[in-house]
C-alpha positions as CSV (number, residue, x, y, z in Angstrom):
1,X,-11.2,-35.0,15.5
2,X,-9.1,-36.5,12.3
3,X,-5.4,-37.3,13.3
4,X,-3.2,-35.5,11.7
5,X,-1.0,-37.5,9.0
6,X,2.5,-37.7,8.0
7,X,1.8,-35.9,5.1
8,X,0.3,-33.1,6.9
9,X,3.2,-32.7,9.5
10,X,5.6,-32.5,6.6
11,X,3.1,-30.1,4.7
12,X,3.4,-27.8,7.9
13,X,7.2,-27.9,8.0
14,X,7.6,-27.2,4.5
15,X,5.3,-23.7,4.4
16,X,7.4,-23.0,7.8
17,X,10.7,-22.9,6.1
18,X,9.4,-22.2,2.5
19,X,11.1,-18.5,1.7
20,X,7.9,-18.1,-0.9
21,X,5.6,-18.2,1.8
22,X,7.0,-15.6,3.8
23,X,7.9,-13.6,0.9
24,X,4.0,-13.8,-0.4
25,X,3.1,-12.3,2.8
26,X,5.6,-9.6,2.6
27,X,3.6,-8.9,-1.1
28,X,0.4,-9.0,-0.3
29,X,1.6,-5.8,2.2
30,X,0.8,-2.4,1.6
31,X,2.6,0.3,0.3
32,X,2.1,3.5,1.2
33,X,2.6,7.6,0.7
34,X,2.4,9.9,3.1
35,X,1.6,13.5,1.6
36,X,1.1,17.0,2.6
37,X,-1.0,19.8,1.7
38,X,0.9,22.5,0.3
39,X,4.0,20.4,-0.5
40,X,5.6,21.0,-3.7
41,X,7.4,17.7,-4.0
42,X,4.3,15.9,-3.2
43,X,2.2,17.4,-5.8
44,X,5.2,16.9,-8.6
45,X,4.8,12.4,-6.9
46,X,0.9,13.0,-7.3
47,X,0.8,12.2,-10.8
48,X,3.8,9.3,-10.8
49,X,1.8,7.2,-8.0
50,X,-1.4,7.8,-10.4
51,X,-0.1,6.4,-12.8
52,X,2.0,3.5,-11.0
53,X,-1.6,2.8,-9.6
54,X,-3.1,2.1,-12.9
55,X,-1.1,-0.8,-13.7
56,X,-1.4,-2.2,-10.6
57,X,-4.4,-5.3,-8.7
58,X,-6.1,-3.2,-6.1
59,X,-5.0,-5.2,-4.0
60,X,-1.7,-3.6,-4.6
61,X,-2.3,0.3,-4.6
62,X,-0.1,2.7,-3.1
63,X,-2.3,3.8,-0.1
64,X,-2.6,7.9,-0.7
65,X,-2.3,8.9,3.2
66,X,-2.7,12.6,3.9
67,X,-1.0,13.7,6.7
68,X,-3.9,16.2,7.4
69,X,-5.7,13.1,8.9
70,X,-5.0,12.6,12.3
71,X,-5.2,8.7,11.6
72,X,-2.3,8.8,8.9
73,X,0.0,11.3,11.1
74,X,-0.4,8.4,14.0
75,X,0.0,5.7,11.6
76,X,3.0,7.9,10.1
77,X,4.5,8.6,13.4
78,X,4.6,4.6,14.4
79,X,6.4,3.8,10.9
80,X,8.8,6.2,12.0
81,X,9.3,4.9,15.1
82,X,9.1,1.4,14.4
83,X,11.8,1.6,11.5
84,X,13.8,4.3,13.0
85,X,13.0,6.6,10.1
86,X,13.1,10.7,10.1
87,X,11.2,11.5,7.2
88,X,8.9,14.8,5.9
89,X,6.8,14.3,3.0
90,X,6.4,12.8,0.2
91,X,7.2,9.4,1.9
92,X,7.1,6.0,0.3
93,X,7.0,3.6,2.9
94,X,6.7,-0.5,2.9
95,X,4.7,-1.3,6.2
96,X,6.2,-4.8,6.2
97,X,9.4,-4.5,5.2
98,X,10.6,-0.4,6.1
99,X,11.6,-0.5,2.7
100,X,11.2,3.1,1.6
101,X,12.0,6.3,0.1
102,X,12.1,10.0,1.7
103,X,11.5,12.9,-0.6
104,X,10.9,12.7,-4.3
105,X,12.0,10.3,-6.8
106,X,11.5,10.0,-10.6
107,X,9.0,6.8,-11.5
108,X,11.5,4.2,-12.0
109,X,13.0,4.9,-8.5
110,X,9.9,4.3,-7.1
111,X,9.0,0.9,-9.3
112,X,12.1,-0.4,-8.2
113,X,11.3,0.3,-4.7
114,X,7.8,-1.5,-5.4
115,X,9.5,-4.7,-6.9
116,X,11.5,-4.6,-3.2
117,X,14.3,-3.2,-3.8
118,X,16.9,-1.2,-1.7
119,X,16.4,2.7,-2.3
120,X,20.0,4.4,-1.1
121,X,19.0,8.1,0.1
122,X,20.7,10.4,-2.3
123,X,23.6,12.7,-1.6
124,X,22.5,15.3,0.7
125,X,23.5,19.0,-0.1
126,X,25.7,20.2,3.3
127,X,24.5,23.7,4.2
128,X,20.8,25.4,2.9
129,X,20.8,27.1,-0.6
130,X,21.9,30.9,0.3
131,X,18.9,32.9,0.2
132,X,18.1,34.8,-3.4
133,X,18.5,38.6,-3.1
134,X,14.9,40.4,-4.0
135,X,14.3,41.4,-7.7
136,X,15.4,45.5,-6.8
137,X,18.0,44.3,-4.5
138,X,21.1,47.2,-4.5
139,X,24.4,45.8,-6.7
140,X,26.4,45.0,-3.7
141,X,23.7,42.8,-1.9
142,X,23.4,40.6,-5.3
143,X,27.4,40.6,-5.1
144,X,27.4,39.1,-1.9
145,X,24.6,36.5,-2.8
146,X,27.1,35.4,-5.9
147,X,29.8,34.5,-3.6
148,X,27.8,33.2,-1.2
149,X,26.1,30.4,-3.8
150,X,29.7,29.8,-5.6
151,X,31.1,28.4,-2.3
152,X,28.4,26.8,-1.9
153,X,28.7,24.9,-4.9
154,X,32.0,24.2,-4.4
155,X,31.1,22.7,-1.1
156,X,28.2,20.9,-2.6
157,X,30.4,19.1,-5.7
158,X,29.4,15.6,-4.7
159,X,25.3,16.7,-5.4
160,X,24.3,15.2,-8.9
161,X,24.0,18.2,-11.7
162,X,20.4,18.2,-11.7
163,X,20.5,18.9,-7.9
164,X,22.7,22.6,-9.3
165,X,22.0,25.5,-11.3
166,X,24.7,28.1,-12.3
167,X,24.7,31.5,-10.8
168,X,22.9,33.2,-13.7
169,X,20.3,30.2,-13.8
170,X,19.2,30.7,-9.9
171,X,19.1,34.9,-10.9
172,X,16.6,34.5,-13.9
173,X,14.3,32.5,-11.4
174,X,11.4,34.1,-10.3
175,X,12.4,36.5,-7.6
176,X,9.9,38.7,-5.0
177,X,10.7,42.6,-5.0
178,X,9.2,42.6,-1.5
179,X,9.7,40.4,1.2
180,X,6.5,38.6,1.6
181,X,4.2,38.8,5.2
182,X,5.4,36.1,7.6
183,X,2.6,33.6,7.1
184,X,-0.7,33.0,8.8
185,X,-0.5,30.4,12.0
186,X,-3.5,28.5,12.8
187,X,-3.8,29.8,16.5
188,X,-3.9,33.6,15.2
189,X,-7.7,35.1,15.7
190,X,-10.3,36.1,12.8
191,X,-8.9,39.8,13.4
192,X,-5.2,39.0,12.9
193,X,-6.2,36.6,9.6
194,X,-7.9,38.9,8.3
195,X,-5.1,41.9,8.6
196,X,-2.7,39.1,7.3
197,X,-4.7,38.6,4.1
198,X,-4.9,42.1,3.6
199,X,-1.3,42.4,4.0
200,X,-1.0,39.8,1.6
201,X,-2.9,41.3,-1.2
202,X,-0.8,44.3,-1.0
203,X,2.3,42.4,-1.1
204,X,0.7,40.0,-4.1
205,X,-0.3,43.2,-5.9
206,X,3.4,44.6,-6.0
207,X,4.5,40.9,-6.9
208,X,2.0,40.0,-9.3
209,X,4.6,38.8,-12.0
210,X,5.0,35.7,-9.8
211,X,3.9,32.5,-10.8
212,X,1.5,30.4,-9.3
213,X,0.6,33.0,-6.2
214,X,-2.8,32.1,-4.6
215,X,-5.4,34.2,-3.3
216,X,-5.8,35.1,0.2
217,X,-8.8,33.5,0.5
218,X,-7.0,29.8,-0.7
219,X,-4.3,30.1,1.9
220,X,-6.7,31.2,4.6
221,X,-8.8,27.7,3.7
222,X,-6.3,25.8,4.6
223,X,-4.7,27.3,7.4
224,X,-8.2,27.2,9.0
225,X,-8.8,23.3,8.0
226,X,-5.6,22.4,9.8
227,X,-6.2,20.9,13.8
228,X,-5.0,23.5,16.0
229,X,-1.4,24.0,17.2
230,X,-1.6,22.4,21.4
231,X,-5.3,20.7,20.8
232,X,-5.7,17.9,23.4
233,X,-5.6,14.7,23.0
234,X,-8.6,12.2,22.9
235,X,-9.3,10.5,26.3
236,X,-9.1,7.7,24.3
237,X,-5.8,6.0,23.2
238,X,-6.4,5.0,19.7
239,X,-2.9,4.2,18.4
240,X,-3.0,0.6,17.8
241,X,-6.2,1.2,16.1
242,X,-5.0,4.0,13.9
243,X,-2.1,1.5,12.6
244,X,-4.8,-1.0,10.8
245,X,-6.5,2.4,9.0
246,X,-4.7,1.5,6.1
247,X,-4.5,-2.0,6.5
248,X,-8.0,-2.5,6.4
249,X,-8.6,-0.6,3.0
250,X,-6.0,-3.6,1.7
251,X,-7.6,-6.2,3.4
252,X,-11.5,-5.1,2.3
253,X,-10.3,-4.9,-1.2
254,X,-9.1,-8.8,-1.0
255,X,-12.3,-9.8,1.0
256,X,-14.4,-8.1,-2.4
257,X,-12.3,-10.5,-4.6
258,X,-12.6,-13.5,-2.3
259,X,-16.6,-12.9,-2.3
260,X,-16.7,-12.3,-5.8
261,X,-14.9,-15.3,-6.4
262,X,-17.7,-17.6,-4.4
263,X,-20.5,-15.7,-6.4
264,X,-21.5,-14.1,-3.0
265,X,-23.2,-10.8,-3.3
């Protein structure tokens, strides 16, 4: 065995105290987003991580993790933990670092937060949005609605204008006439689905100057893809396991560059 040299002792202390090493490991990291199906502010990051990704190595995609996958929502669920983080979705998360972002953010929010920088949470609004009256909703209900919202602006004034719309803005938004059916659960039996999505297309009918409604049939899809509600676990603790799902697409994307790189096929 060759004895180790000055030269290489000094080598070794160096790389333990250089800050570049360390911070090259923290880079060659993944980033992820954790998505969900059905989530509005998700589909409105969809097209900023797209893009992000484009002008980006492979190496250094955002990871796309939907939380339909019972692997991302363990691998979600262990961020969370790990970082002490209580986050829905969309959620931009740094696995190395727990640098990250909860809920939606324009595209140079979220290049900052890939060049490793802080992202402070933005003001939070205290108190939900009063609930819009329906479209045919009497005088006096609407009345009540319009005080309702103005205090609630007034108790919201630290909330950025664009987090705000005037009274007559939030009234000229699309508004039901009819209070929609409580929607489908997953647990509920072909029988009750199906007199859900006939109650649906009744209610669809009457509020067909909505935008964006879906059929029956589309909501149905995906209430029947999702795992069921109190499904027991696998025998099998796969936790730690789960964690490296997203690792490894990072890692087999480096190994393709290191075996291109040696001409091996």
């Amino acid at each position: 065995m060759a004895k180790e040299t000055d030269k290489d002792v000094k080598k070794s202390q160096v790389e333990e105290v250089n800050p570049e090493v360390i911070e090259d490991e923290d880079a060659d990291s993944p980033w992820y987003y954790f998505y969900s199906q059905g989530c509005g502010w998700c589909k409105r990051s969809e097209p900023i991580v797209d893009e992000l990704n484009k002008n980006r190595a492979e190496g250094e995609q955002i990871l796309k993790l939907d939380l339909a996958d019972p692997d991302n929502r363990a691998l979600n669920e262990e961020l969370k933990a790990e970082y002490g983080v209580q986050c829905g979705t969309p959620w931009f998360i740094n696995e190395a670092t727990g640098k990250g972002i909860c809920g939606f953010r324009e595209k140079d929010i979220i290049q900052k937060w890939l060049d490793g920088e802080e992202i402070p949470a933005p003001p939070r609004p205290k108190g939900p949005i009063p609930k819009l009256p329906l479209l045919e909703a009497p005088e006096k209900e609407v009345n009540k609605w319009k005080k309702d919202y103005e205090k609630w602006l007034k108790d919201n004034e630290h909330l950025p204008d664009n987090q705000k719309k005037s009274v007559d803005d939030m009234l000229a938004m699309p508004r039901p006439k009819t209070e929609p059916p409580t929607p489908p659960r997953p647990n509920m039996s072909d029988e009750e689905l199906d007199k859900w999505a006939i109650e649906y297309d009744e209610w669809a009918k009457v509020n067909n100057h909505l935008p964006n409604l879906q059929p029956s049939k589309v909501i149905l899809q995906r209430i029947k893809g999702q795992p069921q509600q109190g499904a027991p676990a696998p025998a099998v603790d796969n936790t730690k396991l789960n964690t490296m799902d997203a690792k490894i697409q990072a890692l087999e994307v480096k190994i393709d560059k290191i075996m291109n790189h040696f001409g091996v096929k």
